[in-house]
Each structure stands twice: as structure tokens, then as C-alpha cells.
KOLKOLKE-912533 format. One record per residue (C-alpha): residue number from 1; x, y, z. Coordinates in nm, 3 decimals. Example, Ala and Ser with C-alpha at 12.3 -4.5 7.8 and 13.67 -1.06 7.14 Angstrom:
BEGIN
REC; 1; 1.230; -0.450; 0.780 $
REC; 2; 1.367; -0.106; 0.714 $
***
This chain:
BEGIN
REC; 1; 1.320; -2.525; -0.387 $
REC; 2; 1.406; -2.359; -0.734 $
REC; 3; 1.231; -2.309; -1.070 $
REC; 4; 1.405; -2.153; -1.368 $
REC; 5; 1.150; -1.863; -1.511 $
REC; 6; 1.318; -1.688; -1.793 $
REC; 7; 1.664; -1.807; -1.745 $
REC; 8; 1.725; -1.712; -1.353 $
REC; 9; 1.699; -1.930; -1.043 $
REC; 10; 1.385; -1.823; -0.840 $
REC; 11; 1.296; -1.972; -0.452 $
REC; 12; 0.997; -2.067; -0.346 $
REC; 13; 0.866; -2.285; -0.041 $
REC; 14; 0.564; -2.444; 0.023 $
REC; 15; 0.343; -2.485; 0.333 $
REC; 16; 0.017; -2.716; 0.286 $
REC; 17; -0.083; -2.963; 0.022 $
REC; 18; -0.285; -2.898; -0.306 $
REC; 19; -0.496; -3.208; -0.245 $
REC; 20; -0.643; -3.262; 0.065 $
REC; 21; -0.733; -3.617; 0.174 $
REC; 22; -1.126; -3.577; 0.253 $
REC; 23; -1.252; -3.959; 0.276 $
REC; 24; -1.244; -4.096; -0.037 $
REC; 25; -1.176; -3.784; -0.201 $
REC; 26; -0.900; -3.588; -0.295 $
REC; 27; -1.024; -3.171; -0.289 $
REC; 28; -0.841; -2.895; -0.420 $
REC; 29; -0.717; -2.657; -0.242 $
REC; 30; -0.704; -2.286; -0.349 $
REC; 31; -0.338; -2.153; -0.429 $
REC; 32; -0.228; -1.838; -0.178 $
REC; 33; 0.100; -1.689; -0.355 $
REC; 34; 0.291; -1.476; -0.050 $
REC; 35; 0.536; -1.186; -0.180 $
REC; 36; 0.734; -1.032; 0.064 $
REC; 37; 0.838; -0.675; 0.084 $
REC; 38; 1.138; -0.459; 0.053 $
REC; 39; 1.318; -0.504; -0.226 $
REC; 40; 1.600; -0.629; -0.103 $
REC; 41; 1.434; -0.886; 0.145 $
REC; 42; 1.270; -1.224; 0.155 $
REC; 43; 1.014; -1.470; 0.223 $
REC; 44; 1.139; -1.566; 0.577 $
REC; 45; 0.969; -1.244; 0.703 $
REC; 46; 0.639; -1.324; 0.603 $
REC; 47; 0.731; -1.675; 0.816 $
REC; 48; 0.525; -1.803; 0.997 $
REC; 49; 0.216; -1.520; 1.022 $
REC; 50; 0.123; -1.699; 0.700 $
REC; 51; 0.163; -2.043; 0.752 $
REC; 52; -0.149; -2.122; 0.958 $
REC; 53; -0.335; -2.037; 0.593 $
REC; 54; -0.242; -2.380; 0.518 $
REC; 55; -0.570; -2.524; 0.687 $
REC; 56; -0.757; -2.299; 0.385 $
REC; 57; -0.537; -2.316; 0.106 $
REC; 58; -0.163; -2.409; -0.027 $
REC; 59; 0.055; -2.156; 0.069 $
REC; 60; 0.340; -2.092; -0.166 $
REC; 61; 0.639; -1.845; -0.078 $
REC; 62; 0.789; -1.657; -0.327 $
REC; 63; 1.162; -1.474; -0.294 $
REC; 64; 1.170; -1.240; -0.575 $
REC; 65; 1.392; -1.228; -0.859 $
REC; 66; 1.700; -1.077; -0.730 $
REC; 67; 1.625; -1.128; -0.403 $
REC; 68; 1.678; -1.340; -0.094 $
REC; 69; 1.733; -1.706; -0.198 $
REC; 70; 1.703; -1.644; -0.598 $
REC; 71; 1.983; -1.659; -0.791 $
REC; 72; 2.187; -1.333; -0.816 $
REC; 73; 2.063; -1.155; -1.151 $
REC; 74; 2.074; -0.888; -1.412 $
REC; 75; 2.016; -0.524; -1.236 $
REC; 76; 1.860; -0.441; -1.549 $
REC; 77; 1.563; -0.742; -1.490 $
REC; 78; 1.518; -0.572; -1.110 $
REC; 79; 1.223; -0.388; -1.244 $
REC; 80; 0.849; -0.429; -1.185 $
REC; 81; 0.730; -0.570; -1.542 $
REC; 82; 0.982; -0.825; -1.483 $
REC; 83; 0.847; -0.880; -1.157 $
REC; 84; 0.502; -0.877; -1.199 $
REC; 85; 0.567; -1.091; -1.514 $
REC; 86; 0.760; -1.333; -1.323 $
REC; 87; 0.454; -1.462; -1.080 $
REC; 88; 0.253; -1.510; -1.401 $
REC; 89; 0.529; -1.741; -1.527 $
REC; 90; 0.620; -1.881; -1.214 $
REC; 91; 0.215; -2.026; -1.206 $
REC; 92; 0.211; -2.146; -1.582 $
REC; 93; 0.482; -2.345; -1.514 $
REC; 94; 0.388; -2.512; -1.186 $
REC; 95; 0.010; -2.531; -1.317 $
REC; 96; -0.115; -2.302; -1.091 $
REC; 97; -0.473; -2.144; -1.196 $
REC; 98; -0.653; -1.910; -1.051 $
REC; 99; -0.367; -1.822; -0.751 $
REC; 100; -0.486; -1.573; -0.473 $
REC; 101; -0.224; -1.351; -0.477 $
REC; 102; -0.110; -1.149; -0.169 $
REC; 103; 0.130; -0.908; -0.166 $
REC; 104; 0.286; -0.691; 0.129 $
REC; 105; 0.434; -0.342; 0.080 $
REC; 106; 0.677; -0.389; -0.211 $
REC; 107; 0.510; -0.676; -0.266 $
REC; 108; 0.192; -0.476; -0.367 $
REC; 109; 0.406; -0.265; -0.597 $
REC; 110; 0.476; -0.651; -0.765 $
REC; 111; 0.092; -0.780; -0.686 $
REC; 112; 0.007; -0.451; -0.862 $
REC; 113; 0.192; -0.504; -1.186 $
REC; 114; 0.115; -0.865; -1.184 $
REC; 115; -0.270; -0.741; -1.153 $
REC; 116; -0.256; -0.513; -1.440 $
REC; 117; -0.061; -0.724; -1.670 $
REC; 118; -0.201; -1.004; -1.646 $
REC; 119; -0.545; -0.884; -1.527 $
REC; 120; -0.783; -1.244; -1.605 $
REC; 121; -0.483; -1.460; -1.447 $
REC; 122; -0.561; -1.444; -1.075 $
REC; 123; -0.864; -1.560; -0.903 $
REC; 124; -0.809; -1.254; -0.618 $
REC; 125; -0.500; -1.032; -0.533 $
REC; 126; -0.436; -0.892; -0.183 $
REC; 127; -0.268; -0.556; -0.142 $
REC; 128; -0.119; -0.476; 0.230 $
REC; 129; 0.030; -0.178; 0.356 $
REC; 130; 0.126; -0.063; -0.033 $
REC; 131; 0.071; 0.209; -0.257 $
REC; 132; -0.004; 0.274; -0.635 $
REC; 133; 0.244; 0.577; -0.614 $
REC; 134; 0.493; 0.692; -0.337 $
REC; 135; 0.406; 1.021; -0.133 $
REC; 136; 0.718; 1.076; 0.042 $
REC; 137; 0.657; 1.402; 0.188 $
REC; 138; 0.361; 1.232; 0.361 $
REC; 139; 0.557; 0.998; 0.474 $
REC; 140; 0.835; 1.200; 0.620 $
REC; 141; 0.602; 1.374; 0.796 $
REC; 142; 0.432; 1.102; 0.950 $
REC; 143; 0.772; 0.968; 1.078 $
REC; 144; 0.847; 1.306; 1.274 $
REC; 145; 0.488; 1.260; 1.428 $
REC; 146; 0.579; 0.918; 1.539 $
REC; 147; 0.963; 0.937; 1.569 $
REC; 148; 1.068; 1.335; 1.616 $
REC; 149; 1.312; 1.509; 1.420 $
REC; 150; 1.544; 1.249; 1.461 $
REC; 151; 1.279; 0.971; 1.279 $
REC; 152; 1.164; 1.257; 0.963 $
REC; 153; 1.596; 1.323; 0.911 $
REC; 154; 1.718; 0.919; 0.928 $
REC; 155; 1.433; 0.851; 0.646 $
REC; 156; 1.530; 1.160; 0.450 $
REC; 157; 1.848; 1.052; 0.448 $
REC; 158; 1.777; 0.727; 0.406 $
REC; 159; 1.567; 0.730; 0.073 $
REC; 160; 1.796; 0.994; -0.056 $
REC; 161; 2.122; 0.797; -0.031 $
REC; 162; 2.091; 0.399; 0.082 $
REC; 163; 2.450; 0.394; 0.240 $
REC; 164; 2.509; 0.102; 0.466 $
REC; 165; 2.491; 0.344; 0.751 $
REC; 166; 2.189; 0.481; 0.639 $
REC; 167; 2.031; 0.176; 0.661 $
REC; 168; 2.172; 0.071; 0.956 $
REC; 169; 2.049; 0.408; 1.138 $
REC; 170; 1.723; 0.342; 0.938 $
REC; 171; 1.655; 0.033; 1.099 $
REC; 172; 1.743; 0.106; 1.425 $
REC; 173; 1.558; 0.478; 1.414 $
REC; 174; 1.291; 0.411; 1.166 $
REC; 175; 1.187; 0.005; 1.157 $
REC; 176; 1.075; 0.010; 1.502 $
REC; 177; 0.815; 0.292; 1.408 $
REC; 178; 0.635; 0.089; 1.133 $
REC; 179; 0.482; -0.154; 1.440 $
REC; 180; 0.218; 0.023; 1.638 $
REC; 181; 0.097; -0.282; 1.891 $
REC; 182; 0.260; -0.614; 1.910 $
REC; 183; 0.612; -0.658; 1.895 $
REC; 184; 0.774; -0.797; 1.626 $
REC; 185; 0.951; -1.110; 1.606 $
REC; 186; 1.299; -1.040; 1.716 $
REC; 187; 1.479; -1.325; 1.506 $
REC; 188; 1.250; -1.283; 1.159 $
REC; 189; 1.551; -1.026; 1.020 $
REC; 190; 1.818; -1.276; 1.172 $
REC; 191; 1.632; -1.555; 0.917 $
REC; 192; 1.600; -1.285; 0.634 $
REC; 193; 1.869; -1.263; 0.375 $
REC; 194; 1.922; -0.850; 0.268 $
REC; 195; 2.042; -0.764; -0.059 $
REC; 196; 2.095; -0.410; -0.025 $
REC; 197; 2.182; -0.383; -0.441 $
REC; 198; 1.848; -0.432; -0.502 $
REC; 199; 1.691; -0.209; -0.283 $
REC; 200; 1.963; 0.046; -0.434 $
REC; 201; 1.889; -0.004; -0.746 $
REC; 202; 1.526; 0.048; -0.687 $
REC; 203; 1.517; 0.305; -0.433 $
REC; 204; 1.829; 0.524; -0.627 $
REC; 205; 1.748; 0.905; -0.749 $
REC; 206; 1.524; 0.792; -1.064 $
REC; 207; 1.490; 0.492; -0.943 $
REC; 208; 1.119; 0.344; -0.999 $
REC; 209; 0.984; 0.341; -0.624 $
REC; 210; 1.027; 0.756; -0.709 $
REC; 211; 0.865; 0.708; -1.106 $
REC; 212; 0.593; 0.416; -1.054 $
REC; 213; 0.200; 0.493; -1.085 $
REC; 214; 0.014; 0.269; -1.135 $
REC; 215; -0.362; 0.465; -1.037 $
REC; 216; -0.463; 0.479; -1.399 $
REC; 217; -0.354; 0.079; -1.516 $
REC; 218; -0.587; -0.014; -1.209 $
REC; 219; -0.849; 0.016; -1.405 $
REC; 220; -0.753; -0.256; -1.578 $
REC; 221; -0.850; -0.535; -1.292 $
REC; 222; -1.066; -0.821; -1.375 $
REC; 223; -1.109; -1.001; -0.997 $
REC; 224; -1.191; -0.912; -0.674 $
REC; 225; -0.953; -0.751; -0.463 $
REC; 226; -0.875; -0.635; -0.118 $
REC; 227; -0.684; -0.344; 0.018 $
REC; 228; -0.565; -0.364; 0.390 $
REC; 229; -0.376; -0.062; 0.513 $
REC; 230; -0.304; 0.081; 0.924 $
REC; 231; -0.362; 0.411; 1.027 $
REC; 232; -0.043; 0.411; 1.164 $
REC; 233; 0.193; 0.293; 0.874 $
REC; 234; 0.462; 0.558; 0.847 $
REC; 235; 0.592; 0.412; 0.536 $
REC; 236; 0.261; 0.407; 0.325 $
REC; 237; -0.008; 0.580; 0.484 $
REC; 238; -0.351; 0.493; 0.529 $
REC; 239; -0.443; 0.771; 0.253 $
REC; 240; -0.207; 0.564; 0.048 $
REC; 241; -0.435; 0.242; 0.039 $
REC; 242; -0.767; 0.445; 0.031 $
REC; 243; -0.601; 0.576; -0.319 $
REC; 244; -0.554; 0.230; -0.432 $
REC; 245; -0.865; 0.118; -0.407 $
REC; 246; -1.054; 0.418; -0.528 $
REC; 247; -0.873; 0.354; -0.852 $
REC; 248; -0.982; 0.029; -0.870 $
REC; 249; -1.285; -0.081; -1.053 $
REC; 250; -1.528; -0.003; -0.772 $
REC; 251; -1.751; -0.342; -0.838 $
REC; 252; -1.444; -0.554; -0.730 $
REC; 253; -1.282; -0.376; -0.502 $
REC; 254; -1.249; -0.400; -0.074 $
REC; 255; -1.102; -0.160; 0.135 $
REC; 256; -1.000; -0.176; 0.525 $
REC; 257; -0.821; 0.021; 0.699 $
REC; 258; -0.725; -0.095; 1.082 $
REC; 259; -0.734; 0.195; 1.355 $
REC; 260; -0.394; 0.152; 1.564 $
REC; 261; -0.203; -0.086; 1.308 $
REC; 262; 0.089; 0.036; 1.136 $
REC; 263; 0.307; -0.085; 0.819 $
REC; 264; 0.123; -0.491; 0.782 $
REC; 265; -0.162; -0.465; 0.995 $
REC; 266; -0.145; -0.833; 1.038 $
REC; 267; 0.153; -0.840; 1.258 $
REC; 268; -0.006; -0.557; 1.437 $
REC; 269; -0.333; -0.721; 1.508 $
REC; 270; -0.345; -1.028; 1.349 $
REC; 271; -0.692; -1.105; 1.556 $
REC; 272; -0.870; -0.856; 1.384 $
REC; 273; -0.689; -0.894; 1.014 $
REC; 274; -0.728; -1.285; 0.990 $
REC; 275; -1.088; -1.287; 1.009 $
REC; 276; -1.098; -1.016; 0.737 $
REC; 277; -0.880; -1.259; 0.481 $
REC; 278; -1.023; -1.546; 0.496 $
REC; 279; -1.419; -1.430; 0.492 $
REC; 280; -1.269; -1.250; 0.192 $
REC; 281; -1.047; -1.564; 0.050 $
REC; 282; -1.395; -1.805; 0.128 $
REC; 283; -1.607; -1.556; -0.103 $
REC; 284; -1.364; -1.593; -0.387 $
***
């Protein structure tokens, strides 16, 4: 499905209902807004880990402007104020209030932005495997402790330049380092559509993954929120998360870190990560 927000074409799926039949009763179900990381990738890799939310709450999927199944747009709307903007929008005009909001690795950057914006809007935002600011020497070195030489030089090269090549050797070198325990599903990137533009564009020399902080606009958070990192992520480190939420007003904010999970700690171990949502999600 497609909505028009601002004049571009954004996707978005939906798993679950909004009213659930109980007897003679129709009950609301809480809103769970899934954004997907890269940029430059899409909803169908967050398929299906989040679908069995459904039982809990309506679980909408959201492909970024830009990205995946949106309509192609404007490099210069690829930003994260656009972004973040764009889930406020995209609730007003479905009639969505008080969305849980859930966001994994880029999709923090976005959850981030969205949370600072538009701080009263959401009724809870979850921030996975993200970071407020980028620490790449950190993270280059915690490649070449998982990976070797070979791991620390493909990212290097990798976040310097973006070729195709350098992605390619970046996926095959460096992707299979962000999982720590279970494997990961072998067809998700097969269902995924890439946009490598947009990760260009945001990812470039000046680009904003190397300018964006957002430690101090934190501050600015209304609702509860929750902070799930791995002490194995390569990309974002555990440190990374712990920064996040010490930033955060310290009333609403809940961090976990999972020993032996890497980059979405869900995938890794979703039997220990599940739990943690939804007591979290059933407090809200």
C-alpha cells in the first residue's frame, strides 16, 4: 500500500487489525510503527521477526522515503528531519495516536529525530542496535577483533567510498560479522529491495551519518523509551547504546544490553529480546 506525505509515494504494510473482535466488543489495539535500517534498504528485512507482534498490537511497516518500495525522490529530502518528520505525518494522516515506535539501526537515527521533533507525539519509541552519533574508529576496531585485518580494511573502505564493489566485498566480508548466534535468514536480502543512492548520499564524505548528534536534542523526550543494543554489534557498539540512553531524560529511559548478540539483538536471540519488548510495550 501507498500514502502520499508531502508530495512523494511512501510504502507501508500492515500485519494485525486495529480492532480486535473481543465478544461483543471491539478493543483497540496499540499501533507498533517498524523502521528498517540501512538507508538504502527496506521493510522486508524486518519480515517476519516482527510479525508475531500482531497478537499485542497492529503492526505497521514502514519503507522510508527514498527507499525500498517508496517512490523514487528528491536526494535533497534524503535527510533525517525529513525523515523523522515523515512518520509524524505518515500517523496524522492515517489517525494514528499514540504509535509505539521502533526503530532498528538507521532506523534509530529516524526514531531519534522523530523523538526529538515531535517529542509529545509517540506513546513509546524503541531504539535497537543505533547510535546518537557514529564512532567509527570504534567500530573499525571492533571489526578487526571479530573479522582480522581483512574485516577493519573492507569497512574502511567501505564507509570511505560506497563503490558497488565495496559493498559487495562489504557484505560478503563484513555482514556476516554483525550476527553473533543464530543465523540469519538466507532469503531476507533476496526479498529486500537496495537502493545504493541513498545509502551514498547518506554515507558520502560530509554526508550526515559522519555530522549527526543528536546526545544533546535527547533531552528533549517526553515518553518512555527503550534502548536495546549487543555486546557484539560491530557496527554500533554496545558503548554506543549505553550513550543513548544516558542522554536521555533518565526518568523515562530503559537500557539493555544482551551479552553475545550482535547488530539487532533480536535476530540474535530473539528468546531473550521478546520478553524484554513486550513487558516493556504492556507497561506503556
Amino acid at each position: 500500500m501507498h500514502i502520499t506525505l508531502n508530495g512523494q509515494r511512501i510504502f507501508f504494510d500492515v500485519v494485525g487489525e486495529k480492532l480486535r473482535i473481543n465478544g461483543p466488543r471491539l478493543v483497540e489495539q496499540p499501533t507498533l510503527i517498524v523502521m528498517h535500517g540501512g538507508p538504502g534498504f527496506d521493510h522486508a528485512r524486518m519480515r517476519p521477526d516482527f510479525d508475531h507482534f500482531a497478537d499485542v498490537a497492529q503492526v505497521v511497516y514502514l519503507d522510508h522515503r527514498g527507499n525500498g518500495r517508496s517512490q523514487p525522490s528528491d536526494p535533497q529530502t534524503w535527510n533525517l528531519g525529513t525523515w523523522g518528520d515523515d512518520v509524524w505525518a505518515f500517523c496524522e494522516a492515517l489517525g494514528i495516536e499514540k504509535p509505539i515506535v521502533f526503530g532498528q539501526s538507521f532506523g534509530g537515527f529516524v526514531a531519534q529525530s522523530y523523538l526529538t521533533r515531535h517529542p509529545e507525539h509517540p506513546a513509546g519509541v524503541i531504539i535497537s542496535s543505533s547510535a546518537a552519533r557514529m564512532d567509527f574508529p570504534a567500530t573499525y576496531a571492533f571489526f578487526e577483533r571479530k573479522g582480522g585485518p581483512q574485516a577493519r580494511e573492507v569497512a574502511e573502505r567501505f564507509w570511505a567510498n560506497l563503490s558497488d564493489q565495496d559493498f559487495a566485498d562489504y557484505m560478503r566480508v563484513c555482514m556476516p560479522l554483525y550476527a553473533e548466534r543464530k543465523p540469519r535468514d538466507p532469503d531476507q536480502g533476496h526479498r529486500s529491495i537496495t537502493n545504493l543512492e541513498v545509502m551514498r548520499h547518506f554515507s558520502r564524505d560530509g554526508g550526515e551519518i559522519k555530522r549527526m548528534d543528536f546526545r544533546q536534542a535527547l533531552m528533549r523526550a517526553q515518553g518512555p523509551v527503550l534502548v536495546l543494543g549487543g555486546s557484539q554489534d560491530p557496527i554500533t557498539p554496545p558503548h554506543l547504546s549505553e550513550e543513548i540512553a544516558a542522554h536521555l531524560p533518565q526518568s523515562i529511559a530503559t537500557l539493555r544490553i544482551f551479552d553475545g548478540c550482535g547488530h539487532g539483538a533480536y535476530r540474535d536471540d530473539p528468546d531473550r529480546v521478546w520478553p524484554v519488548m513486550r513487558d516493556w510495550m504492556a507497561s506503556l
